[in-house]
C-alpha positions in Angstrom: -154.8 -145.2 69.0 -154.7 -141.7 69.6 -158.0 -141.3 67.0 -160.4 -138.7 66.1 -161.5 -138.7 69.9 -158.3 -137.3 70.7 -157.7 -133.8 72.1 -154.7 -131.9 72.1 -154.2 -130.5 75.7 -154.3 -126.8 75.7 -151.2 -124.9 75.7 -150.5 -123.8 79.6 -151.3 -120.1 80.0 -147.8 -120.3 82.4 -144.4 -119.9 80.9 -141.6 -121.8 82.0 -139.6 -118.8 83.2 -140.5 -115.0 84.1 -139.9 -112.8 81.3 -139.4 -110.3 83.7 -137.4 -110.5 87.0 -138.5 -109.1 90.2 -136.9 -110.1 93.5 -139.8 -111.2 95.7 -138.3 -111.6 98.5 -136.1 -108.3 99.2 -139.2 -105.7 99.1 -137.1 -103.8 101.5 -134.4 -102.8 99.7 -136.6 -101.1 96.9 -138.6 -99.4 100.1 -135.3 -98.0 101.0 -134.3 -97.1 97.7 -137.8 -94.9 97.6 -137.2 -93.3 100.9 -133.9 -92.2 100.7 -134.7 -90.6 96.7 -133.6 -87.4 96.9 -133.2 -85.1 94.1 -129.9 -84.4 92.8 -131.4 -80.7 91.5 -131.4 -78.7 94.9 -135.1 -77.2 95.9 -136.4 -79.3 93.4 -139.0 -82.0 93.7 -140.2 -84.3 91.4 -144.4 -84.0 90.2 -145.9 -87.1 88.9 -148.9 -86.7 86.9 -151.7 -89.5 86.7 -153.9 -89.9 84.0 -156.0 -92.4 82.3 -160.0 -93.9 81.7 -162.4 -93.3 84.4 -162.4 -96.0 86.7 -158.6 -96.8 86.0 -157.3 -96.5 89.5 -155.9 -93.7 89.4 -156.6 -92.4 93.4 -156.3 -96.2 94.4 -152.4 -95.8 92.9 -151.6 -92.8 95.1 -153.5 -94.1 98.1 -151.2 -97.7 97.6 -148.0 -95.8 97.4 -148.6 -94.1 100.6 -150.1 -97.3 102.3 -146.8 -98.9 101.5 -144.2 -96.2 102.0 -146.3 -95.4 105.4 -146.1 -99.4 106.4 -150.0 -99.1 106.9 -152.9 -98.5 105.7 -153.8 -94.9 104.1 -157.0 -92.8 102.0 -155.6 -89.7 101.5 -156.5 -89.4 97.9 -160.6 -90.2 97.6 -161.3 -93.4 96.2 -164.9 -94.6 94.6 -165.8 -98.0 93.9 -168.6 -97.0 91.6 -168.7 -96.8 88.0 -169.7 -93.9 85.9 -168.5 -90.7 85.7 -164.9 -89.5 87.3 -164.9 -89.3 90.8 -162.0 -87.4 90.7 -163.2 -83.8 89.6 -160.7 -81.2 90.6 -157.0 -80.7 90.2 -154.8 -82.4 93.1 -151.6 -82.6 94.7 -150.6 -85.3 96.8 -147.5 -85.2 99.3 -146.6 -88.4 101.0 -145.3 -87.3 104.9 -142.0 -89.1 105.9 -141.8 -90.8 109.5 -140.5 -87.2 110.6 -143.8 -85.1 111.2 -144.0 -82.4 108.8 -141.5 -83.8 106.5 -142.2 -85.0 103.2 -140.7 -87.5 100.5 -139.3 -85.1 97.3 -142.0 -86.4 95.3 -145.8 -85.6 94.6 -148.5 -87.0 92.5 -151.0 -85.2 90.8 -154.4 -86.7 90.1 -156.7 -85.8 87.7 -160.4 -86.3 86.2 -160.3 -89.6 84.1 -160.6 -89.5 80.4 -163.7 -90.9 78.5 -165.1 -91.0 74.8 -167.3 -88.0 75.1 -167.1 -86.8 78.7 -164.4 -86.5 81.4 -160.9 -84.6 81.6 -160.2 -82.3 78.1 -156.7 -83.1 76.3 -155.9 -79.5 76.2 -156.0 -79.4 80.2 -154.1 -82.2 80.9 -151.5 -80.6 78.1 -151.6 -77.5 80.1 -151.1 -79.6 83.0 -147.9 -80.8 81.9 -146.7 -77.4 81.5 -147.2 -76.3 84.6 -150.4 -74.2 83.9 -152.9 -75.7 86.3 -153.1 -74.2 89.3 -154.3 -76.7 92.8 -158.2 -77.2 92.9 -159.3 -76.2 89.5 -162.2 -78.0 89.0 -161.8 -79.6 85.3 -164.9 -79.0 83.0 -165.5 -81.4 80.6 -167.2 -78.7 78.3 -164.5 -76.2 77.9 -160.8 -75.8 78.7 -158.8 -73.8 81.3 -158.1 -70.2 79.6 -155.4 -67.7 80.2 -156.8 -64.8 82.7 -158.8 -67.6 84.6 -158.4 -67.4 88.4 -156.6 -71.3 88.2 -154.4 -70.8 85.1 -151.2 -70.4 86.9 -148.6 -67.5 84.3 -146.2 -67.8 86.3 -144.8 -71.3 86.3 -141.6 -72.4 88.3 -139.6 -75.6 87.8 -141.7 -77.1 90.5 -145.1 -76.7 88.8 -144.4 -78.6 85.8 -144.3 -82.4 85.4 -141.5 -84.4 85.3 -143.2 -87.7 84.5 -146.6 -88.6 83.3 -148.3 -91.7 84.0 -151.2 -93.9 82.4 -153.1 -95.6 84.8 -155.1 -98.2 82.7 -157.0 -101.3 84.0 -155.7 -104.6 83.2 -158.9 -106.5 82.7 -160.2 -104.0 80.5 -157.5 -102.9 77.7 -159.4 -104.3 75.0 -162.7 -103.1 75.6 -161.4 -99.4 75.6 -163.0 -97.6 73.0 -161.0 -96.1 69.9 -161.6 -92.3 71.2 -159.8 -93.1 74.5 -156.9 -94.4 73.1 -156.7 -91.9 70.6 -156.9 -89.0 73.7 -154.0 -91.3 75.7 -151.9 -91.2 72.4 -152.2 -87.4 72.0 -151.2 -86.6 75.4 -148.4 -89.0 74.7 -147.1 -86.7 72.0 -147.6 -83.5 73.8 -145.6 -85.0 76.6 -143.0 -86.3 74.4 -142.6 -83.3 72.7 -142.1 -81.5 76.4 -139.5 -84.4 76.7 -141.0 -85.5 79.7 -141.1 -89.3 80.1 -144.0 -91.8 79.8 -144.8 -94.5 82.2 -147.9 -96.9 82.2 -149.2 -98.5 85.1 -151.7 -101.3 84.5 -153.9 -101.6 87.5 -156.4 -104.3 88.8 -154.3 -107.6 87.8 -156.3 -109.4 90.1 -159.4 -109.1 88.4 -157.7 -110.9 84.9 -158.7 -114.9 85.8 -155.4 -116.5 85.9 -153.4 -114.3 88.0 -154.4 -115.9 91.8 -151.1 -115.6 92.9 -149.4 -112.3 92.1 -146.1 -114.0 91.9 -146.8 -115.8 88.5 -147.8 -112.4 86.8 -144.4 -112.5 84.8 -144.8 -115.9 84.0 -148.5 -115.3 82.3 -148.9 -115.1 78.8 -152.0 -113.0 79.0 -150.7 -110.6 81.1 -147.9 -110.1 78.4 -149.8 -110.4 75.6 -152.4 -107.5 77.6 -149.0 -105.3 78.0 -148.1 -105.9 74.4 -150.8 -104.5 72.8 -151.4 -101.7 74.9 -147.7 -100.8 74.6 -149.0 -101.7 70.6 -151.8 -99.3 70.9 -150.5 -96.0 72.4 -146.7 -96.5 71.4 -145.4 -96.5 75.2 -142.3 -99.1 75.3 -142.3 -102.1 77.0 -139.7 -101.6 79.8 -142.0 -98.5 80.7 -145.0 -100.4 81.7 -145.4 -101.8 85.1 -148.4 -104.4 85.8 -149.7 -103.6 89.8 -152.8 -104.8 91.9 -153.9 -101.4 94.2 -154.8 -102.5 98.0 -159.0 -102.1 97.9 -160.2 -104.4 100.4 -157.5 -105.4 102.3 -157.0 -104.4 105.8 -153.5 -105.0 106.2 -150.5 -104.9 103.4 -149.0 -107.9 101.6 -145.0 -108.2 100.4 -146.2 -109.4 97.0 -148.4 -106.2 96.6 -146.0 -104.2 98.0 -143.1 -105.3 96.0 -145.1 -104.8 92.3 -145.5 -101.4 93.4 -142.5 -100.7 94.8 -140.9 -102.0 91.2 -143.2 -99.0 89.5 -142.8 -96.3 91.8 -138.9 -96.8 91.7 -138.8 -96.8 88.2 -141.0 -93.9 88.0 -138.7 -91.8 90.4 -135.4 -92.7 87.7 -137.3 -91.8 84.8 -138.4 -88.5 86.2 -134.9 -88.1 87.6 -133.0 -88.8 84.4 -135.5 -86.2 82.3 -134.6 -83.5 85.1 -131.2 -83.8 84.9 -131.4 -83.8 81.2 -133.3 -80.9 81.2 -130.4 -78.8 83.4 -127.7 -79.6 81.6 -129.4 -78.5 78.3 -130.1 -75.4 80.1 -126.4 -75.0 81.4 -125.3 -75.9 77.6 -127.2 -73.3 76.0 -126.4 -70.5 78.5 -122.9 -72.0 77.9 -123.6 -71.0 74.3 -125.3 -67.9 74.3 
């Protein structure tokens, strides 16, 4: 009985509970919490910068976000379902318009040329990028950096220009397949953006495509998908509680609560972050004048 024929059955790739709650079935009180965000910092708005591998997702993030704070479909930021080289070639700001014409929410999203081993976005841009420096519709050049007395290095940089919180857009299905040289690049625009004390998100994109997850309701509840987010989180130092697992609307012709409510989680988390550093950042300003 129970002999050399006998297999043990494989261990389920499910886990008995979540390891991270989301509440399915309210995605409207996290749309709410989005559209009403409004900066505590008068005039200010909050910039949201996007980077990551080419091929990540990036333009597919922005043009989600919109879909679902619109309640319909949207392509504002261009989206290519090619692979190659970065679609995305020049400098961009995205504002997402309210259900007021004219008005928009008090948050934008800049999106970027992707990074790759020996082509793509340069570090030093997207450090420069941080600070403010870039000015709308520079056209990156993977050869050579923006320099000071260029026509789209921006001298004089407000509040508004810099970024408040910068994002990693990485696909799911392919974290460990991305080569050394990227992840070194993501880790060194981690310290430059840590140094700036601007917070660090990741957004793991394309869930869809990893086997298991059919339903998008069990991605808490696979092992994979945690074991995916604990190595990147491993590999470029980003925490844990800062890295949100999504699946961008592509094909679809009409949204989906589950969707929605993943990327509601991300984007509201994103908005406190950035919030929290801002806030930060004023009231170290007000101490030190306090002090001077």
């Amino acid at each position: 009985m129970g002999g050399k024929g006998s297999k043990k059955p494989k261990p389920s790739p499910f886990l008995d509970t979540p390891w991270r709650e989301i509440n399915w079935s309210d995605k409207q009180s996290a749309l709410q919490y989005v559209k009403n965000y409004k900066p505590h910092i008068e005039g200010r708005q909050l910039r949201i910068l996007l980077h990551g591998p080419t091929g990540a997702g990036k333009s597919s993030f922005i043009n989600s976000v919109r879909s679902v704070l619109k309640g319909r479909m949207c392509a504002l930021a261009l989206a290519d379902n090619t692979f190659g080289d970065s679609f995305t070639k020049t400098y961009t700001t995205y504002k997402i318009e309210k259900e007021t014409p004219n008005t928009f929410h008090p948050f934008v999203f800049n999106d970027i040329m992707g990074l790759s081993k020996d082509k793509g976005v340069l570090v030093d841009d997207i450090k420069l990028a941080l600070k403010g420096h870039v000015k709308e519709n520079y056209k990156f050049n993977p050869e050579s950096k923006l320099s000071e007395g260029d026509q789209f290095y921006n001298a004089t940089v407000n509040p508004n220009d810099t970024v408040d919180v910068l994002v990693c857009v990485i696909p799911a299905n392919n974290i460990s397949l991305m080569p050394v040289e990227t992840v070194q690049k993501i880790k060194e625009i981690r310290t430059a953006a840590s140094q700036l004390g601007i917070p660090q998100v990741a957004i793991l994109t394309k869930i869809d495509h990893c086997l298991e997850i059919k339903d998008l309701k069990i991605v808490y509840k696979s092992a994979d998908m945690k074991e995916k987010m604990e190595q990147f989180s491993a590999d470029v130092g980003i925490p844990m509680n800062c890295i949100f697992p999504v699946k961008s609307y592509s094909e679809e012709i009409d949204l989906n609560n589950d969707t929605d409510s993943l990327i509601l989680s991300a984007l509201k988390h994103i908005i406190n972050f950035g919030e929290d550093s801002m806030n930060h950042k004023m009231n170290q300003a007000e101490d030190s004048h306090g002090y001077a």
